[in-house]
C-alpha positions as MATLAB code, in Angstrom:
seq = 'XXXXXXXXXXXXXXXXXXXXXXXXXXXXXXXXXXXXXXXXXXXXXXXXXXXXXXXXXXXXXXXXXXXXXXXXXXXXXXXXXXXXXXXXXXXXXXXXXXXXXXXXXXXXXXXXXXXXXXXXXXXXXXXXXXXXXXXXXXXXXXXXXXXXXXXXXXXXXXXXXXXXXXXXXXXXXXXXXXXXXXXXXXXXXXXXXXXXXXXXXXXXXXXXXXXXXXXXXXXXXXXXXXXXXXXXXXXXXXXXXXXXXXXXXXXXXXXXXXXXXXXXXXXXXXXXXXXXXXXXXXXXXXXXXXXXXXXXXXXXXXXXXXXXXXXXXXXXXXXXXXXXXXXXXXXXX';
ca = [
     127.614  131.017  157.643;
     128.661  134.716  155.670;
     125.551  135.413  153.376;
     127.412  136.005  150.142;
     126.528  139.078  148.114;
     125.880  136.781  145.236;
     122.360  136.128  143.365;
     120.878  133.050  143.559;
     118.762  132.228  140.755;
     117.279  129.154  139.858;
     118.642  128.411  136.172;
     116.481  125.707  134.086;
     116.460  124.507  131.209;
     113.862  125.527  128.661;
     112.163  122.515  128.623;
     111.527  123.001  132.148;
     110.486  126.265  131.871;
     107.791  125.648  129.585;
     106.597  122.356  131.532;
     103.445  121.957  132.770;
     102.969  120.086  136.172;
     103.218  116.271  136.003;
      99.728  114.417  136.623;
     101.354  112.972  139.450;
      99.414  111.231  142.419;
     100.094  110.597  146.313;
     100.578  106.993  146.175;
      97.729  105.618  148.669;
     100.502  102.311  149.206;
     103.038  102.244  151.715;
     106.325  101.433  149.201;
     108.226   98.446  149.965;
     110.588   98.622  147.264;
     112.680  101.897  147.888;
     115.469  102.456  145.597;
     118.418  104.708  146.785;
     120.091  106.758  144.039;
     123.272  109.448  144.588;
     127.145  109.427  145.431;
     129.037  108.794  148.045;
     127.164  110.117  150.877;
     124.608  107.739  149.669;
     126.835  104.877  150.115;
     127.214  105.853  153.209;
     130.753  107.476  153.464;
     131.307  108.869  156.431;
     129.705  106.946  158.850;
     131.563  103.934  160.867;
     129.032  100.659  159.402;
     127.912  101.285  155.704;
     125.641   97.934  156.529;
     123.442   99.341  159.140;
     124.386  103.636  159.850;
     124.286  105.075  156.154;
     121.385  107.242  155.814;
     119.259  104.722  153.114;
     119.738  101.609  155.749;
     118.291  104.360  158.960;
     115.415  105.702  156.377;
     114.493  101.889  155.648;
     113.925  100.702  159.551;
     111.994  104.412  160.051;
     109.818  103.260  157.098;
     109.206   99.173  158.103;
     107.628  100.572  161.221;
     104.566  101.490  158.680;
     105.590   98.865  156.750;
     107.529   95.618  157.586;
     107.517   94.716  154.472;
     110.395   98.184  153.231;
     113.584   97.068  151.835;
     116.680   99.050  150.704;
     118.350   98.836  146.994;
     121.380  100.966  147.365;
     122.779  102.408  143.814;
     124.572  104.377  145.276;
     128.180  105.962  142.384;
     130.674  107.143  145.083;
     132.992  110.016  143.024;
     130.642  110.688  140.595;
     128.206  113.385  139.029;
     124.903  112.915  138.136;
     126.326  115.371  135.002;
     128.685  112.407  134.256;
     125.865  109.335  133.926;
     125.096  108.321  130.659;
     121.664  108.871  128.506;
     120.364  105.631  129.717;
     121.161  107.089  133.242;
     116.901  106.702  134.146;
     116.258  103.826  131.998;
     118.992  101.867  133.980;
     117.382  103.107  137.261;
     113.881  101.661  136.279;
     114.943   98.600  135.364;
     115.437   97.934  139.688;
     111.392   98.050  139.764;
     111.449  100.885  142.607;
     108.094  101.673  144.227;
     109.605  104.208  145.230;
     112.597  106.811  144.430;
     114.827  108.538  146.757;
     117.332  111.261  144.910;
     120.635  112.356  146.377;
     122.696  114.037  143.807;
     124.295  117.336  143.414;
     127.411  117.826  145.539;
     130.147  116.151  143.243;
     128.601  118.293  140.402;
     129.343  121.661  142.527;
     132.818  119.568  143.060;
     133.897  118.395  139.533;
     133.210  121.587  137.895;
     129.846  121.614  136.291;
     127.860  125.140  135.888;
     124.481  125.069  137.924;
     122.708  125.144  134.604;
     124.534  121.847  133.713;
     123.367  120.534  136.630;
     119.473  121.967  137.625;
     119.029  120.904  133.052;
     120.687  117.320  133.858;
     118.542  116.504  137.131;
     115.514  117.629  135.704;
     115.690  115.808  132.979;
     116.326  112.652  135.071;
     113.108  113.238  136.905;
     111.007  114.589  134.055;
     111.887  111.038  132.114;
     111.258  108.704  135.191;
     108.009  111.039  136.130;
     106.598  109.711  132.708;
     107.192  106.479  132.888;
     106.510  105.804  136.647;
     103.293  109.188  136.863;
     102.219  107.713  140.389;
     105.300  106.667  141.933;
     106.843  108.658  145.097;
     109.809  110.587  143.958;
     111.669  111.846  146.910;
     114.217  115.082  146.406;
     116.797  115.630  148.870;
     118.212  119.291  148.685;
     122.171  119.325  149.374;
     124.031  119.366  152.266;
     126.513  122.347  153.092;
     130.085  121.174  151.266;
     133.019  122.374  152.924;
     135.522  121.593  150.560;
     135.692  124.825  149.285;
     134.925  127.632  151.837;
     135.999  130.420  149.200;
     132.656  130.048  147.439;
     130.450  130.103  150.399;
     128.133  127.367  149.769;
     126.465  129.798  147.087;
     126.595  126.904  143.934;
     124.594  124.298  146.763;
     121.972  127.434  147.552;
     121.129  127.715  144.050;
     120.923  124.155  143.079;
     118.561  123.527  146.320;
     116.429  126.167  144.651;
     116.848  124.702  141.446;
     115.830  120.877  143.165;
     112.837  122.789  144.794;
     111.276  124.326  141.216;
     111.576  120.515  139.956;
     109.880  118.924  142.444;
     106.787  121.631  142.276;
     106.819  120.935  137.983;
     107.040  117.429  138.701;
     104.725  116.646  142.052;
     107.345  114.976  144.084;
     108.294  115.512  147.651;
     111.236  117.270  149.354;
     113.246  116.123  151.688;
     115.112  119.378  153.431;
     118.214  117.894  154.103;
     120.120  120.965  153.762;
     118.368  122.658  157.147;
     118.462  119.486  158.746;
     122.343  119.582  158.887;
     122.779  122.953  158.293;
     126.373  124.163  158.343;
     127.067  122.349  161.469;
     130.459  120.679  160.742;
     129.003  118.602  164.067;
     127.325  116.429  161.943;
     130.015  115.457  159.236;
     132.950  112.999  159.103;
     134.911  115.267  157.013;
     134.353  118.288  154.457;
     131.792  116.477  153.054;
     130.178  113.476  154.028;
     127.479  113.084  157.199;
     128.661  111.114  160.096;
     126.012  108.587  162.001;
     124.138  111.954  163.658;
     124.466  113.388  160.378;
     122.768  110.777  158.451;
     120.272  110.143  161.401;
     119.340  113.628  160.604;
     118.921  112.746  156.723;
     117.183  109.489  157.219;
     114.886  111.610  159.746;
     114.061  114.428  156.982;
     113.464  111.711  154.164;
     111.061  109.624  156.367;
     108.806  112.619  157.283;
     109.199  113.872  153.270;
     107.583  110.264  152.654;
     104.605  111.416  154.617;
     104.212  114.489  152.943;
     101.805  115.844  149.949;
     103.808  116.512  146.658;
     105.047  119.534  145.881;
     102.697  121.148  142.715;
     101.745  124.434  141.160;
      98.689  124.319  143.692;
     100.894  123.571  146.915;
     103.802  126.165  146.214;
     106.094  126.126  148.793;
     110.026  127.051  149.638;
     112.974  126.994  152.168;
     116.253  128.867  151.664;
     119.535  130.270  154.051;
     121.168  132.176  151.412;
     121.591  134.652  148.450;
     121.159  138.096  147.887;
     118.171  137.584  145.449;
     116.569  134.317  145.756;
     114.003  133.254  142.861;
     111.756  130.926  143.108;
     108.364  130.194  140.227;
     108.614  133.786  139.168;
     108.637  134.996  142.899;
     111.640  137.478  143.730;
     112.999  137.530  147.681;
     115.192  139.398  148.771;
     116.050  139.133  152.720;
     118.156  141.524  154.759;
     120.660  139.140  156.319;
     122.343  139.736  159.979;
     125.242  138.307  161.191;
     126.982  135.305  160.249;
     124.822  132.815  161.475;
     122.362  130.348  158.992;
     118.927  132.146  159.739;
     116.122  129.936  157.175;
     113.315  131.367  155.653;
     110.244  129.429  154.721;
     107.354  130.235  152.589;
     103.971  128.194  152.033;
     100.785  128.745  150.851;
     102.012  130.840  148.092;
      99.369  131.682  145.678;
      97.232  135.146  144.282;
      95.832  135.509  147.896;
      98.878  135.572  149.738;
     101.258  133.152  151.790;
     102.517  132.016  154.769;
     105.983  133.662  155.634;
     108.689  132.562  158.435;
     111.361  134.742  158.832;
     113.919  136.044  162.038;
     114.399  139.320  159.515;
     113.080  141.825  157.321;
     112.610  140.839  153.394;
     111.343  142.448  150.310;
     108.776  140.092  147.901;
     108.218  140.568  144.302;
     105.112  138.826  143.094;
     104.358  137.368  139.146;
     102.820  139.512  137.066;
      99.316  137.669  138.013;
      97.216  140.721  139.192;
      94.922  143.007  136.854;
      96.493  145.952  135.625;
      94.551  149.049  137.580;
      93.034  147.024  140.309;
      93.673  148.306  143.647;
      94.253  145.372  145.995;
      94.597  145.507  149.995;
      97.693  143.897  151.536;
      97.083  142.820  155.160;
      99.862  141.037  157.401;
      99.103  139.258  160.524;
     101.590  137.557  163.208;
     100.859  133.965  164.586;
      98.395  135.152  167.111;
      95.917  136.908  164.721;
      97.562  140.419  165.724;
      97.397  142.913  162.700;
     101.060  144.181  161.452;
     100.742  145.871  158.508;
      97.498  146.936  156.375;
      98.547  148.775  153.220;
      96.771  149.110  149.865;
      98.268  148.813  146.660;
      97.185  149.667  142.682;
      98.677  147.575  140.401;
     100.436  149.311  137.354;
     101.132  147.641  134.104;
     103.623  145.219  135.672;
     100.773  143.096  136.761;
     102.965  142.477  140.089;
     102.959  143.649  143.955;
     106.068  144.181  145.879;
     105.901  143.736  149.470;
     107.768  144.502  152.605;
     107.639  142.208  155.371;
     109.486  142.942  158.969;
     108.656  140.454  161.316;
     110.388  142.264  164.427;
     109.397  140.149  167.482;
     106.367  138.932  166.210;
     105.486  135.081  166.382;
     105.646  133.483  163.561;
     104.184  132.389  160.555;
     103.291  135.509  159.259;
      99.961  134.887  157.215;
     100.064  137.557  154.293;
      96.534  138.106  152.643;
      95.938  139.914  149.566;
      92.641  140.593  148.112;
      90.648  143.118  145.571;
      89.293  146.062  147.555;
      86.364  145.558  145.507;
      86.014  141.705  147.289;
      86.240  143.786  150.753;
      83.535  146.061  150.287;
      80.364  145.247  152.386;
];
C-alpha cells in the first residue's frame, strides 16, 4: 500500500498521558473463561459458519489444546463503535466473569466518523477501568485490520489508532495481538472491504493465540510494530522511515530502553530519542547486524535537549539490528 505523506501520531487523552503503568501480572493460569468483545468482524462476518470459522470460535480450539477446559463468550455489537457504548460499557463487560479479555474494536469508529482522539481517549478508558478492577487478568489488544472501504484515506486513521492501541497496552501491561501484519493489506484474506474471510480469521485466531503466550507489554518491555506514516510516535520516541515503493514493508522495534534497541527494518529510518540522557555527556552509538558485524560506530554529546537522534540504514544487512548506546565514560578501560 502508498505510504501517505501524513503524520501519524498517537493522540491520548490526558489521563493517559499522565498514567503510570498498571501493577498488572502474567496470569500463571491457563484462562478458561475467554470473553470476546468488538463488532462485526468479531461476530464473525465474513466467514461462511459464524458457529465454528469466526476468529473467537478458531482462537478457543488453539487455546483448549493447553487447556480443555477454554470456552468462548461472544459479545460481539455488529455496526457499532466502541465510541457509541454507553458509560457502563466495562461494567456490563465484567459482569460475564471473563478470565480473560480479548479486544477487537476500532474499525467502525474510523467508519462512523469519530476523530482518533475520540477513539485512542474512549478505548483507553475502557481498559484503564477494567485494568482496575480485574489488575491480574489477561487483557488481549488486537491492532486493526486494513479497511478498504475508503481507499482515499489510505489506511492512515487505522495506522494511528494501532499506535494509539500499542501505547495502551504498554500503560496498562496487556498483550498485543498484531493482527494488522498478520493480514496485512492482502484483500486475499477478506470477504469484502472489511471483514476477514475463514484464512483471514485463521490468521487472527493464529496472532491472538501466540499474544496469549506472550509477556505484557510495560514501561520495562517497550516494544512496537508499524507499516505506515511519515512520522510515527510512539512513548516519546520519534521514527521517521524512508519508504520505497508501494508495497507494506513493517518495521519492528524491541528492547527499547536508555541502552539502545533492537531494530528490524528493509529501509533506512531516522530515531529521535526522549529527552532521558544527561545534558553534556558524550555517549557512543554502536550498531551491529544479526551476525555480530559492526555497521556504524559514531559518538554523540548530548546538548540541552537531553535526546539522541540516530540514523539507521540497514542496506543488506541481516536483521535485527541491535543498537547500543552507552556513556564513553562506562567504555573506558
Amino acid at each position: 500500500m502508498k505510504k501517505a505523506a501524513v503524520v501519524i501520531s498517537t493522540l491520548l487523552s490526558a489521563s493517559l498521558l499522565g498514567a503510570k503503568d498498571a501493577p498488572a501480572r502474567l496470569a500463571p493460569e491457563q484462562p478458561s473463561r475467554i470473553v470476546f468483545i468488538g463488532d462485526s468482524i468479531t461476530a464473525g462476518v465474513g466467514v461462511s459458519d459464524q458457529n465454528t470459522s469466526r476468529y473467537s470460535t478458531v482462537v478457543t480450539r488453539l487455546l483448549q489444546q493447553k487447556n480443555p477446559e477454554a470456552y468462548e463468550v461472544n459479545l460481539a455489537l455488529s455496526g457499532q463503535a466502541l465510541c457509541q457504548q454507553a458509560p457502563s460499557y466495562a461494567a456490563d463487560i465484567l459482569q460475564h466473569a471473563p478470565d480473560a479479555l480479548v479486544i477487537q474494536w476500532g474499525v467502525n469508529d474510523h467508519y462512523w466518523g469519530y476523530s482518533l482522539a475520540q477513539f485512542i481517549a474512549r478505548y483507553e478508558q475502557l481498559v484503564g477501568t477494567i485494568r482496575a478492577k480485574r489488575p491480574s487478568m489477561p487483557l488481549i489488544l488486537t491492532t486493526l485490520v486494513a479497511d478498504f472501504r475508503w481507499p482515499e484515506n489510505r489506511d492512515w486513521w487505522i495506522g494511528g489508532a494501532n499506535l494509539g492501541i500499542q501505547e495502551i497496552a504498554t500503560r496498562y501491561q496487556c498483550r498485543i495481538a498484531y493482527v494488522h501484519r498478520a493480514l496485512g493489506h492482502d484483500q486475499e484474506f477478506y470477504a469484502d472491504t472489511i471483514h476477514p474471510n475463514e484464512r483471514g480469521a485463521e490468521r487472527m485466531a493464529e496472532a491472538i493465540a501466540t499474544a496469549f503466550e506472550a509477556h505484557p507489554l510495560s514501561s520495562d518491555r517497550l516494544s512496537v510494530q508499524f507499516d505506515q506514516g511519515s512520522e510515527i510516535r510512539f512513548m516519546r520516541y520519534v521514527f521517521i522511515p524512508r519508504w520505497t515503493g508501494s508495497e507494506s514493508q513493517w518495521i519492528r522495534v524491541t528492547g527499547l530502553s536508555k541502552s539502545g534497541m533492537r531494530l528490524e527494518t528493509p529501509i533506512p529510518i531516522a530515531i529521535r530519542t526522549p529527552a532521558i540522557y544527561n545534558q553534556g555527556e558524550t555517549y557512543r552509538v554502536t550498531t551491529q547486524d544479526a551476525d555480530g558485524q559492526l555497521l556504524q560506530s559514531i559518538e554523540q554529546t548530548v546538548n540541552w535537549n537531553r535526546m539522541l537522534q540516530l540514523n539507521v540504514d540497514p542496506g543488506t544487512s541481516p536483521s535485527p539490528l541491535k543498537i547500543a548506546i552507552a556513556p564513553i565514560k562506562e567504555l573506558a578501560p
